[in-house]
C-alpha positions as CSV (number, residue, x, y, z in Angstrom):
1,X,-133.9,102.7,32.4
2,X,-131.1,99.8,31.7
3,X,-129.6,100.2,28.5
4,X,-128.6,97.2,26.7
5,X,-127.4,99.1,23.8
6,X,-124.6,101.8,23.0
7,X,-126.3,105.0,21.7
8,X,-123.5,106.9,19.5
9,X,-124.7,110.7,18.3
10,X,-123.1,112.7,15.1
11,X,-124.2,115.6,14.5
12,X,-123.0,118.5,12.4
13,X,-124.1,120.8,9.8
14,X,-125.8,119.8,6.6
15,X,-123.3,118.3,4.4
16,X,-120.9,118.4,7.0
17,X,-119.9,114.4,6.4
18,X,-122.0,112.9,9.5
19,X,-123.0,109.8,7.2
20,X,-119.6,109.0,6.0
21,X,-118.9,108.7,10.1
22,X,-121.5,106.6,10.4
23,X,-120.7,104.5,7.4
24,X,-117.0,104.0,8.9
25,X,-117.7,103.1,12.5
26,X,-120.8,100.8,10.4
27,X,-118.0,98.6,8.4
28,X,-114.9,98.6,11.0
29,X,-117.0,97.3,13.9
30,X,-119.6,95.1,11.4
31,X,-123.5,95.0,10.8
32,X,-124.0,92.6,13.0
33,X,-123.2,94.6,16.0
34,X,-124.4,98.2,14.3
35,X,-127.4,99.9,13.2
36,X,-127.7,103.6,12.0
37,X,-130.5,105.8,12.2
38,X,-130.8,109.0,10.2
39,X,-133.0,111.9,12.2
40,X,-134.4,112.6,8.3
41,X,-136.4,109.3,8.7
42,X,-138.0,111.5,11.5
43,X,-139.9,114.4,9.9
44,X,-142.9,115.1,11.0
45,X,-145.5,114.0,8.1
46,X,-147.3,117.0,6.2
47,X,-149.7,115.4,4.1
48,X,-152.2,117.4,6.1
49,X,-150.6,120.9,4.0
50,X,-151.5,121.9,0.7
51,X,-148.3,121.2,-1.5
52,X,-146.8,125.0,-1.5
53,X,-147.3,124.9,2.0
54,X,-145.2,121.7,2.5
55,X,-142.6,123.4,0.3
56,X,-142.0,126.5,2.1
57,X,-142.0,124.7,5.8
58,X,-139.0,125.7,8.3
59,X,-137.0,122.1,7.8
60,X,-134.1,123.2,9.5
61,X,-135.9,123.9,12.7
62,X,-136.1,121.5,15.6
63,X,-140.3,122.0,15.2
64,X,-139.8,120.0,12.3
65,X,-138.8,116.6,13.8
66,X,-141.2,114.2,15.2
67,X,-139.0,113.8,18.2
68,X,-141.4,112.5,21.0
69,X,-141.5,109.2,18.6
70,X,-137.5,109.3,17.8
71,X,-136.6,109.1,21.4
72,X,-139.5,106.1,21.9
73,X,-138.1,104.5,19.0
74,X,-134.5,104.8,20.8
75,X,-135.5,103.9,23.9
76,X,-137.1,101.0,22.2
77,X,-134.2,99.8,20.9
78,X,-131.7,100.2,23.6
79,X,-133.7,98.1,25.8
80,X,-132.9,95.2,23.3
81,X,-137.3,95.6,21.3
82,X,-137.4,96.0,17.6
83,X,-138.8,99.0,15.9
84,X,-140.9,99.9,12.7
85,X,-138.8,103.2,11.7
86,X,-140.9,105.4,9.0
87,X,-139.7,106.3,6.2
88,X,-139.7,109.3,4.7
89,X,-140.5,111.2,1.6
90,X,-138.2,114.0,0.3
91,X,-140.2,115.1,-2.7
92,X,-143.1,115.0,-1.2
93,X,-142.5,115.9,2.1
94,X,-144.6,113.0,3.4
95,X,-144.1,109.8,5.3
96,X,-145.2,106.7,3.1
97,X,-147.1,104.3,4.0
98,X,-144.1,101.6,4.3
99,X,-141.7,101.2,7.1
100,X,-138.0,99.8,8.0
101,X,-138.2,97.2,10.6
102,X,-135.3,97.2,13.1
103,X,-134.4,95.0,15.1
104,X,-132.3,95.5,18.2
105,X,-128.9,96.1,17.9
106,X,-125.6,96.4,20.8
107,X,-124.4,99.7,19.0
108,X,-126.9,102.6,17.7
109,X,-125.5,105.2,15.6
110,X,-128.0,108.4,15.6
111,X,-126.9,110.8,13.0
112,X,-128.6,114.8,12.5
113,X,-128.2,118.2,12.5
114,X,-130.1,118.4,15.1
115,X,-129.3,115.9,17.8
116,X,-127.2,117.0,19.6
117,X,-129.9,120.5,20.7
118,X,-132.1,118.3,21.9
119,X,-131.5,117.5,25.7
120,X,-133.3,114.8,26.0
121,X,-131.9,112.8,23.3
122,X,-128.4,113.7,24.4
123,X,-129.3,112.0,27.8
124,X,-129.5,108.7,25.9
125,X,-126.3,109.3,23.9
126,X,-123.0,107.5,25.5
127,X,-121.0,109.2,23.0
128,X,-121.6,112.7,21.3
129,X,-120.1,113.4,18.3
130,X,-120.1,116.8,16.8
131,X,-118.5,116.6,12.6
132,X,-117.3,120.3,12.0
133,X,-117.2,121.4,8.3
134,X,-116.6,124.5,6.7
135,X,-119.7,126.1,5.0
136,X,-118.4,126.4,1.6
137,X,-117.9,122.4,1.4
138,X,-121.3,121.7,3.2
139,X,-123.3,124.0,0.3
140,X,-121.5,122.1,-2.4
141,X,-122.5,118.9,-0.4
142,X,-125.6,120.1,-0.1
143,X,-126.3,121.3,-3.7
144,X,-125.1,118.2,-5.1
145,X,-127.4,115.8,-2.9
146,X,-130.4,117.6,-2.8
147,X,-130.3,118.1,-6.5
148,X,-129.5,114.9,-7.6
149,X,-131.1,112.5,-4.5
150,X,-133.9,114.7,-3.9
151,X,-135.2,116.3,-7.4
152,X,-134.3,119.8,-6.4
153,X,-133.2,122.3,-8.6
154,X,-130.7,124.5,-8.2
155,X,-132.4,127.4,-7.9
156,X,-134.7,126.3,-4.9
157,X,-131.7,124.8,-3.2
158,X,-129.7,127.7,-3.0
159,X,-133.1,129.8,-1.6
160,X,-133.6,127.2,1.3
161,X,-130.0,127.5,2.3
162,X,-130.2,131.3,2.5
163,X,-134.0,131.7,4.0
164,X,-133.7,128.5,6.3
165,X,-130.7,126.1,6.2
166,X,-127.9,128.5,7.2
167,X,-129.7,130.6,9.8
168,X,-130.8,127.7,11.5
169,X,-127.5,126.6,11.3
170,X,-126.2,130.0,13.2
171,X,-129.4,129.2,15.8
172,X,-128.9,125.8,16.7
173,X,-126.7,123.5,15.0
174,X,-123.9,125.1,15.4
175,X,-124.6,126.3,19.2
176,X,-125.1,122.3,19.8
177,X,-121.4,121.4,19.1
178,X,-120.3,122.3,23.1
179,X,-122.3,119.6,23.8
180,X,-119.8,117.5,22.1
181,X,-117.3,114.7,23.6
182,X,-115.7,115.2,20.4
183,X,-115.7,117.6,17.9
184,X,-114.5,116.0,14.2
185,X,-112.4,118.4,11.6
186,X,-113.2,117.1,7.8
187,X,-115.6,114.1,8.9
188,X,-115.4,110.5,7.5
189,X,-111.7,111.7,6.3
190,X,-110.7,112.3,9.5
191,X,-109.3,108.7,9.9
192,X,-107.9,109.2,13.1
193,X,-111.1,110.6,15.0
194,X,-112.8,107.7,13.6
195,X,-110.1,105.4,15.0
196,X,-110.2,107.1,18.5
197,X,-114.6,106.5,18.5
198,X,-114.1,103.0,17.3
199,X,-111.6,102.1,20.3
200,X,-114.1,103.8,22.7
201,X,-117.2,101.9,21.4
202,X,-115.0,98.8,22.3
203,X,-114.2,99.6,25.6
204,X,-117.6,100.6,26.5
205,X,-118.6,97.3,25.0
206,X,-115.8,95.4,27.1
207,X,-117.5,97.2,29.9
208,X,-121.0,96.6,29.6
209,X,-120.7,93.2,29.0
């Protein structure tokens, strides 16, 4: 397969800062040139399941992620096509019935905790990117996100971090980081990481064209 495009993979823990990362490389190299894909977007729909069985599903597992239609969608847009990218429901732990369209792009940035575990989306990636976090900060992160972007309480939260979210994490986030080309102390913050990505994303651009 030619790529056309740049794929760029973060992955971390949750909460570890892999959107900020995004969001940086997203406003120093411009829109124009940039698009950023979230592997949330990719859960696999469970409209099928009653709604206390959608609730108490394994999210943090890579069983969870429609990946056969992430990597088409990828390979999609590397080779310059557009794409109609679902979106998904966190409440309801459905996929609506509406959809982003995205159109093709010279630099992809992929973010997920679980990217990066996957082996054959790290053989699309030109640059993995692994955003290491301590744990207390990534629960806080958490806690704060998925209670007031995601109409969690508190309560259930805190029992999905300790039954799913952080043994996962042990299982295969955190396993995935060797796969790195870099590994990233502090995230976003780390404005000197994110320097050292942006200036490779430009010489592989230089290159390519």
């Amino acid at each position: 397969m030619t790529e056309r495009g740049i794929l760029i993979g973060i992955a971390g823990g949750s909460g570890s800062g892999k959107t900020l990362v995004a969001k940086n490389i997203y406003s120093d190299l411009g829109s124009d040139k940039v698009v950023r894909l979230c592997q949330d977007s990719y859960y696999k729909d469970l409209s099928r399941l009653s709604e206390a069985e959608r609730h108490s599903q394994n999210f943090d597992h890579p069983a969870a992620i429609d990946s056969e239609l992430l990597i088409a969608q990828l390979m999609a847009l590397l080779r310059g096509e557009s794409i109609r990218q679902p979106i998904y429901d966190f409440v309801t732990h459905t996929r609506k019935d509406e959809y982003v369209e995205i159109g093709p792009h010279l630099i992809i940035v992929l973010e997920g905790i679980l990217i990066l575990d996957n082996p054959d989306l790290r053989e699309l990636m030109d640059i993995k990117i692994y955003v290491d976090t301590d744990p207390d900060i990534r629960l806080l992160r958490r806690l704060r996100r998925d209670i007031l972007e995601r109409g969690r309480t508190m309560e259930t939260v805190i029992q999905q971090y300790e039954e799913s979210v952080r043994p996962m994490h042990l299982q295969f986030v955190e396993p995935s980081k060797r796969y790195a080309d870099l590994i990233i102390p502090e995230g976003g913050y780390n404005k000197v990481a994110v320097d050292l990505i942006k200036t490779k994303i430009e010489a592989l651009l230089r290159e390519r064209e």
